[in-house]
C-alpha positions, 0 to 999 in steps of 0.5 A: 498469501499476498498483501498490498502494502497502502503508504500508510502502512508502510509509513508505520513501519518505517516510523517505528509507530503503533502497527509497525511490528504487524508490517514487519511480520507481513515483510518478514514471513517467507510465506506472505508475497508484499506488494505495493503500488508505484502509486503508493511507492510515489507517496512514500518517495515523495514525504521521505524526499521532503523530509530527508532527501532524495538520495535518502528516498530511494535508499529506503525504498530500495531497501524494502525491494531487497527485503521482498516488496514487489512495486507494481506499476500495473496502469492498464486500461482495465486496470486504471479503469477499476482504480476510477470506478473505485475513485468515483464511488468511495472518498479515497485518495487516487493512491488508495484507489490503485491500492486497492484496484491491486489488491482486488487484481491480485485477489490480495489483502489491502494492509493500512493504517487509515481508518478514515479512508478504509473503514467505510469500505469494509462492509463492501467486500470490496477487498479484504482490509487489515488495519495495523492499528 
């Protein structure tokens, strides 16, 4: 199976916070490929430089790579074209758009903890999405 880790997930786990057990699952089963967009990556990089440090940022990112996540940087022209479409018609953030333009290029399950953003789109079959929480 595969899976696109949205920053909030991955926030989640990291925190130790409701639904982290649900990400530590997904990271942990041999049969369960876990991939993140760098356009998501880029907001777990950014709080964690602002929270902690850089140095601390890019260790923790790295750590997730060793453990299997597999970061796409995926920015082709259909690509980025899908991410817009999906921008235009649905309030999302422009990371949740490329998420989920992921997850949709991978035929993957789009994983979250952001009922806000995603619960609108569950009824569109857009791509499967699975709350942590």
């Amino acid at each position: 199976m595969n899976i696109v880790l949205d920053a909030s997930a991955l926030l989640a786990h990291l925190r130790g916070e409701i639904g982290a057990d649900v990400v530590d699952s997904l990271l942990s089963d041999a049969d369960t490929s876990c991939y993140m967009h760098v356009l998501n990556l880029y907001e777990i990089f950014y709080l964690l430089s602002r929270d902690a440090d850089e140095e601390a940022a890019l260790t923790t990112i790295q750590d997730y790579q060793d453990v299997g996540m597999i970061v796409c940087d995926d920015i082709d022209a259909g690509f980025w074209q899908d991410a817009g479409r999906l921008k235009a018609a649905y309030p999302m953030s422009p990371p949740d758009s490329f998420g989920i333009a992921l997850a949709r290029r991978l035929g993957a399950e789009f994983v979250t903890a952001d009922h806000a953003e995603m619960d609108p789109l569950v009824p569109t079959g857009l791509c499967a999405i699975r709350f942590i929480r």
